[in-house]
C-alpha positions in Angstrom: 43.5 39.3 25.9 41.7 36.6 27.3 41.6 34.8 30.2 41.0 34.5 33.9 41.6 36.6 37.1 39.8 40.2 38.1 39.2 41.6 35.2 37.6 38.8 33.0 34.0 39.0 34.5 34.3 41.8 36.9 31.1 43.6 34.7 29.7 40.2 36.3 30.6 40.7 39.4 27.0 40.8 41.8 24.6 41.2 39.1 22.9 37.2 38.5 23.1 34.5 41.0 24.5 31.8 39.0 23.2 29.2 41.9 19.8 28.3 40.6 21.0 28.1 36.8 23.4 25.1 37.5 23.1 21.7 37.7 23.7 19.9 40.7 25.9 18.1 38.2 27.8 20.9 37.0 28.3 21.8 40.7 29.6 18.5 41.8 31.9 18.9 38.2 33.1 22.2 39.6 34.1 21.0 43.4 35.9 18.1 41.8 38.0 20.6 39.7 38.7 22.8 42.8 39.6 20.2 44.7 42.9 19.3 42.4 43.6 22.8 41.5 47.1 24.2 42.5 49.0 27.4 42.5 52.2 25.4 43.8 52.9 24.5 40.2 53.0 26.9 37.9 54.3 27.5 34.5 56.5 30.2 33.1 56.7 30.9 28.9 59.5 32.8 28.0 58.9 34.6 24.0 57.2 31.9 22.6 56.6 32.3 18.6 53.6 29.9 17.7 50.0 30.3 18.6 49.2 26.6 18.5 51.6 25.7 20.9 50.7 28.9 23.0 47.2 27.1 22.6 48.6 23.7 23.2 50.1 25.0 26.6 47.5 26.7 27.8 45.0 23.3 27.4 47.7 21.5 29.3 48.3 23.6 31.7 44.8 23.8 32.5 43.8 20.5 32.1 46.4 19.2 34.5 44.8 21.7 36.9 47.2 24.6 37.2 45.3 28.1 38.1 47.9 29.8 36.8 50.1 30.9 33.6 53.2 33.0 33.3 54.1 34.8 30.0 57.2 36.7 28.9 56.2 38.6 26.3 57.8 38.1 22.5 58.8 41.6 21.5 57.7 40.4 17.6 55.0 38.0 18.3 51.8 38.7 20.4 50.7 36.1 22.7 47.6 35.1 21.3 46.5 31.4 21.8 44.8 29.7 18.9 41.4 29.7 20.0 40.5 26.2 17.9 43.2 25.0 20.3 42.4 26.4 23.7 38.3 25.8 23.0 37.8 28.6 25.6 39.7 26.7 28.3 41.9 29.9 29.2 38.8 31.2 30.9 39.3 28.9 33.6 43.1 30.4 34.5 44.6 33.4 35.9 46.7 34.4 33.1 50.0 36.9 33.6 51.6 38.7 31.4 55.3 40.3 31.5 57.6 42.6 29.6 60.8 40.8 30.6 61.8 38.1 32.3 63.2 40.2 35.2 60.0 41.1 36.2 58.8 37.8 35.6 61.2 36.5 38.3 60.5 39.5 41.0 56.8 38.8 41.2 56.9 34.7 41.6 59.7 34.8 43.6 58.3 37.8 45.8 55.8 34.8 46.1 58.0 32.0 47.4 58.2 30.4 43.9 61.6 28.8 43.1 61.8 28.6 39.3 63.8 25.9 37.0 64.1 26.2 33.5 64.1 23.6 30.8 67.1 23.5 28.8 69.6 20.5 28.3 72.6 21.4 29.7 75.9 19.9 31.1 74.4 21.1 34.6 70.6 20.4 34.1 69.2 17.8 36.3 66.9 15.2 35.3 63.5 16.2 35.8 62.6 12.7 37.7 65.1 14.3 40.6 63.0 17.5 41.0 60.7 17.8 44.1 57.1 19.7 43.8 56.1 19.7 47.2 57.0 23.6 47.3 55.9 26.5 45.4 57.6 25.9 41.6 57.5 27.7 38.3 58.6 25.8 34.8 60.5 27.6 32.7 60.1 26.8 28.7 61.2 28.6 26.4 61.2 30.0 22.6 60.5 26.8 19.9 63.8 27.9 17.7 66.2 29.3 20.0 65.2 27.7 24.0 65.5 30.0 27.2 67.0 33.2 27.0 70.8 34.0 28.3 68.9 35.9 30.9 66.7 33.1 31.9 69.7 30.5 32.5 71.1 32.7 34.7 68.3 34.5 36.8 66.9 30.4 37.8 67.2 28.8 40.3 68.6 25.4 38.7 67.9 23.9 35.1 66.3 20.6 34.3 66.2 18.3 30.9 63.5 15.6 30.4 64.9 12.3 30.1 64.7 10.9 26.4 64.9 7.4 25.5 65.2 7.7 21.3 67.8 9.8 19.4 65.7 13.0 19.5 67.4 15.0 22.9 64.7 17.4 22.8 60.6 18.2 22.6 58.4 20.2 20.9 57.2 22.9 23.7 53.5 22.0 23.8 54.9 18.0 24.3 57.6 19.0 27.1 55.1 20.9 29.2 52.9 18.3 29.0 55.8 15.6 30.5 56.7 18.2 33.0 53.6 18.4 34.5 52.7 14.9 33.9 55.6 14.3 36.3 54.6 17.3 38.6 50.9 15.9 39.1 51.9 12.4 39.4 54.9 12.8 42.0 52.4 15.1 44.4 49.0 12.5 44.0 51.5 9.9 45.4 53.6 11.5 48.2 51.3 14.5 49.2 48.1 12.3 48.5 46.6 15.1 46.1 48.0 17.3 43.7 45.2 20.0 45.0 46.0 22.7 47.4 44.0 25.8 47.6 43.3 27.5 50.8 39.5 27.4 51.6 39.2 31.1 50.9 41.4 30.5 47.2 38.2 27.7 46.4 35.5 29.6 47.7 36.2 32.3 45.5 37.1 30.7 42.3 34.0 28.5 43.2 32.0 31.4 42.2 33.7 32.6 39.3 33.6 29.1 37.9 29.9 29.1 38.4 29.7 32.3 36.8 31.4 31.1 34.0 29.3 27.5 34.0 26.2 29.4 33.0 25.1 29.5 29.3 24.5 32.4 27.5 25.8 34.3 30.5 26.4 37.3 28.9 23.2 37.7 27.6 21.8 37.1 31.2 24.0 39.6 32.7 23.1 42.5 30.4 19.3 41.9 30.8 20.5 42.0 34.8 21.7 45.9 34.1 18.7 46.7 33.2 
């Protein structure tokens, strides 16, 4: 499918310098991306059913400047992000993709992530109480039926977004979007940028990005095999 990391341009990989094709514009465009890009925050889909909120998401997610996405696979449903939603925008990410949520869990918390799920619940805490200024994944989960059994108890806590009206709950797409609202916003004013790749993490997106930036790219790197 789609989407960032490795495999998405590795027929790319060393074939056109994408230097002299770019604005100094776009350039300056792609530093200021990489400076507020994070891995710290990250967000976990567990079986969603509908490819314009899987689109929705996706935008978000990258949009608020997350590098990466985390999918449990739906066992009836392939994730396939409307593409008249995501306009191309999943190019930008490092998208992962999972059989279960078990396996899910090993790899980010092999990582150091700790991982809260959305779900309201007696034992849920407020999402205005959580901290982001460690390694966290999001958990949101199916549109009809919520986190799965096994997600509630593999976590690490649960959280609810606070709600002001009678509705106690939000479409998916909507609740990602407050979550990370709330993520972005709590680490631009305690940590003084939500940002925070190693030099080695920006210096090699920089160049994928820039790849990526040039028009009609794939037309330029086939004439390069030549």
């Amino acid at each position: 499918m789609p989407g960032g990391g490795p495999k998405y341009e590795a027929h790319e990989q060393g074939l056109v310098d994408p230097e002299p094709m770019l604005l100094d514009a776009r350039k300056e465009r792609i530093d200021r991306v990489l400076a507020q890009r994070t891995r710290s925050v990250t967000v976990v889909l567990d079986r969603l059913e509908d490819n314009f909120n899987m689109g929705a998401v996706v935008r978000t997610c990258e949009g608020m400047g997350l590098q990466e996405l985390h999918v449990i696979r739906n066992a009836e449903v392939p994730f396939r992000p409307n593409p008249k939603v995501t306009q191309g925008c999943e190019k930008w990410m490092d998208l992962h993709l999972y059989r279960d949520f078990a396996a899910c869990r090993d790899h980010l918390r092999g990582r150091g992530y700790a991982l809260w799920a959305s779900g309201f619940h007696p034992e849920a805490r407020s999402l205005d109480q959580l901290r982001f200024d460690s390694k966290i994944a999001l958990v949101f989960g199916n549109e009809r039926f919520g986190v799965s059994s096994e997600v509630l108890e593999g976590c690490d806590g649960l959280f609810w977004i606070p709600m002001r009206g009678f509705t106690q709950s939000l479409n998916v797409s909507a609740a990602v979007s407050a979550a990370l609202t709330r993520a972005v916003s709590w680490r631009e004013e305690r940590l003084g940028s939500s940002g925070d790749l190693s030099p080695e993490e920006a210096s090699a997106l920089r160049e994928r990005f820039r790849r990526l930036s040039v028009k009609q790219r794939h037309r330029i790197y086939r004439i390069g095999r030549l």
